[in-house]
C-alpha positions as CSV (number, residue, x, y, z in Angstrom):
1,X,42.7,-105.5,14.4
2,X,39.0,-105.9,14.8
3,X,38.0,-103.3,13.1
4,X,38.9,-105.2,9.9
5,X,36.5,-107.8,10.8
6,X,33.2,-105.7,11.2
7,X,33.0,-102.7,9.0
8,X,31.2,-99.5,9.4
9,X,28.8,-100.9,6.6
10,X,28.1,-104.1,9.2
11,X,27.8,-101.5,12.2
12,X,25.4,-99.2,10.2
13,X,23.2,-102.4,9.1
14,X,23.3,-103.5,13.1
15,X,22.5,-100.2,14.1
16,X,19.3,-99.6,11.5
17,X,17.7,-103.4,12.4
18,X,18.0,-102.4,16.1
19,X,16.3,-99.2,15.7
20,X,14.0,-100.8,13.9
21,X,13.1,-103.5,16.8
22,X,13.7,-100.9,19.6
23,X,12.4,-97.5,17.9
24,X,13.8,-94.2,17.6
25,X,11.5,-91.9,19.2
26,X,13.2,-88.7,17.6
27,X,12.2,-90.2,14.1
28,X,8.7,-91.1,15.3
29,X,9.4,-95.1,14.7
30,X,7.6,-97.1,17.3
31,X,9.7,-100.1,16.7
32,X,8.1,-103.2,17.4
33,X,9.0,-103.9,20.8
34,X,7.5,-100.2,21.5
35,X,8.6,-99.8,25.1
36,X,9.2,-95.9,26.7
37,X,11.3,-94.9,29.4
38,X,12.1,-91.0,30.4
39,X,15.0,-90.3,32.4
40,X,15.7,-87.8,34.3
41,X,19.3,-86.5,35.4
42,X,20.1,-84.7,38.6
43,X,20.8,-81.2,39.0
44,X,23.3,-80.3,41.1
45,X,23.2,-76.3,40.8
46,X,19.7,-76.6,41.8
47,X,20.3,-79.1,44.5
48,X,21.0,-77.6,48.1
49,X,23.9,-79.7,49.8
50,X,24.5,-79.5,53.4
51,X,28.7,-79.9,54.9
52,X,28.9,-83.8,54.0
53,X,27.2,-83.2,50.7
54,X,23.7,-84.6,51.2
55,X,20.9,-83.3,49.5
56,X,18.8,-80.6,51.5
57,X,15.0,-81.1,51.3
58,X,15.1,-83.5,48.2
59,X,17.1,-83.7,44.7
60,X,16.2,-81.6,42.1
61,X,16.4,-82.8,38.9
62,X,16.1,-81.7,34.9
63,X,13.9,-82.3,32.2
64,X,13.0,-85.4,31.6
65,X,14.3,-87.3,28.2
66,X,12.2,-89.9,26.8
67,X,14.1,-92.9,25.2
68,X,12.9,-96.6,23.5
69,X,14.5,-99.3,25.2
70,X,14.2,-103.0,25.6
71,X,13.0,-103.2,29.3
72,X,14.0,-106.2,31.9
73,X,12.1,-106.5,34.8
74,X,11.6,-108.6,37.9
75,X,8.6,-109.6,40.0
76,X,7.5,-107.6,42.6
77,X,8.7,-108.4,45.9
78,X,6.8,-107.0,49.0
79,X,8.0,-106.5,52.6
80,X,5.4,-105.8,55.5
81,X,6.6,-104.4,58.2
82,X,5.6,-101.5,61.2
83,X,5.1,-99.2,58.7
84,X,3.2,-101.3,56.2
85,X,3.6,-102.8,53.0
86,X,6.6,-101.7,50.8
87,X,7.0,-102.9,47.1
88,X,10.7,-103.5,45.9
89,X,11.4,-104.5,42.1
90,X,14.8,-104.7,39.8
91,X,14.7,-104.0,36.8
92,X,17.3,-103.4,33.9
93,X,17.4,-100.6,30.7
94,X,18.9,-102.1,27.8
95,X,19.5,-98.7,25.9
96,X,21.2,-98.4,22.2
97,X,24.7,-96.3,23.0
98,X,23.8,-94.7,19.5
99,X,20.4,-93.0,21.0
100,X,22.4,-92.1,23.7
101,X,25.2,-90.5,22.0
102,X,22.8,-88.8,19.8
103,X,21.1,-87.4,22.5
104,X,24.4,-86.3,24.5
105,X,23.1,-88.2,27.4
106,X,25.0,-90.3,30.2
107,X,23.0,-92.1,32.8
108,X,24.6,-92.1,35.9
109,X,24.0,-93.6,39.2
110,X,20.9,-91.5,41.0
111,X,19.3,-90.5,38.1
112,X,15.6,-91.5,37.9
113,X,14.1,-93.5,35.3
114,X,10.2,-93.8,34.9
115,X,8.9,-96.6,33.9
116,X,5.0,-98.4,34.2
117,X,3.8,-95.6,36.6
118,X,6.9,-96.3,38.6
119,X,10.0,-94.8,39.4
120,X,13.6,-96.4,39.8
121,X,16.3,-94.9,40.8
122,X,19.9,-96.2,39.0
123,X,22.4,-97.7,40.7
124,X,24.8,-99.3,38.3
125,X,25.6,-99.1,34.8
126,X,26.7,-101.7,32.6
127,X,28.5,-101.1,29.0
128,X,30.1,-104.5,28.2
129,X,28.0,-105.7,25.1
130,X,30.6,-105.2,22.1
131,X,30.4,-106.0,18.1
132,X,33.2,-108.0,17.4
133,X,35.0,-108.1,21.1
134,X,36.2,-104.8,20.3
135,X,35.9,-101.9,23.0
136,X,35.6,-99.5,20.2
137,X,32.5,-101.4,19.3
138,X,30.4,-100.8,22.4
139,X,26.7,-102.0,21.1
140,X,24.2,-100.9,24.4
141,X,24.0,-99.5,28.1
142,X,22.3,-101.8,30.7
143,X,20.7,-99.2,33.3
144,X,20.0,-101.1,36.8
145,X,17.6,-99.8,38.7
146,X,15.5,-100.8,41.7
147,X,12.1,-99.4,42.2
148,X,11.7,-96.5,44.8
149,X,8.6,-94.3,46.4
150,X,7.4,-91.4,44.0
151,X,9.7,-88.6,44.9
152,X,9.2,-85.4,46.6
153,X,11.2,-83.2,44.3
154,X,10.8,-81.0,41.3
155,X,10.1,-84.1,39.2
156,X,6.3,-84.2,38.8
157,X,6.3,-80.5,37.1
158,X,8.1,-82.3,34.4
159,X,6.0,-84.8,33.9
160,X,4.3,-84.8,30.7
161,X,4.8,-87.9,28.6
């Protein structure tokens, strides 16, 4: 029934004005908010698991995708103790579905996102913005993340954005 409401002409003007603020990077349109994240998935064939399933000297994980997004971050918080200072930061990935679906990519909890020389690793995802109050109509992909060390995988012979 909602789907008489907002038609696909609505949901194609929606979708062009977003990537329009955001950006579409496979296009080449900077958008005007202009903010890059690359995220990177897990490999689990190249991951060595021990008997409870743990990962064996680090994840490995695949190339990494860069994406435009609207980026949500907090202040850096910092713990000292015996082993010395230790930043800790949230932050959230708004992320158009439609990039994502375009790109056949799912973020899922323990990928890695880089962001501002930093890395965070995601640990929930959120998909509860809709056009119209209809499921059907699922608008973006919140990515939460909290910041973690650089890590000591595979990960910095794919760097190259």
């Amino acid at each position: 029934m909602a789907g008489r409401f907002l038609p696909q002409r609505d949901r194609n003007f929606l979708e062009r004005i977003n990537k329009e603020l955001v950006g579409d990077l496979r296009t080449e349109n900077e958008g005007i908010i202009n903010q890059k994240i690359v995220i990177y998935k897990i490999s689990a064939y190249d991951t060595s698991t021990n008997m409870y399933g743990e990962a064996v000297g680090g994840k490995n994980f695949k190339q990494g995708v860069q994406l435009a997004c609207i980026v949500e971050a907090s202040d850096f918080d910092y713990n000292t103790d015996e082993f010395g200072p230790d930043a800790q930061q949230d932050s959230q990935f708004h992320i158009l579905r439609e990039t994502l679906l375009e790109l056949s990519l799912t973020p899922e909890i323990g990928d890695i996102v880089e962001w501002n020389y930093g890395f965070f690793e995601v640990n929930g995802i959120l998909e509860n913005q809709l056009i119209g109050g209809n499921p059907d109509n699922s608008h973006s992909i919140v990515v939460s993340a909290h910041l973690v060390r650089t890590p000591t995988t595979n990960l910095e012979e794919y760097r190259g954005f």
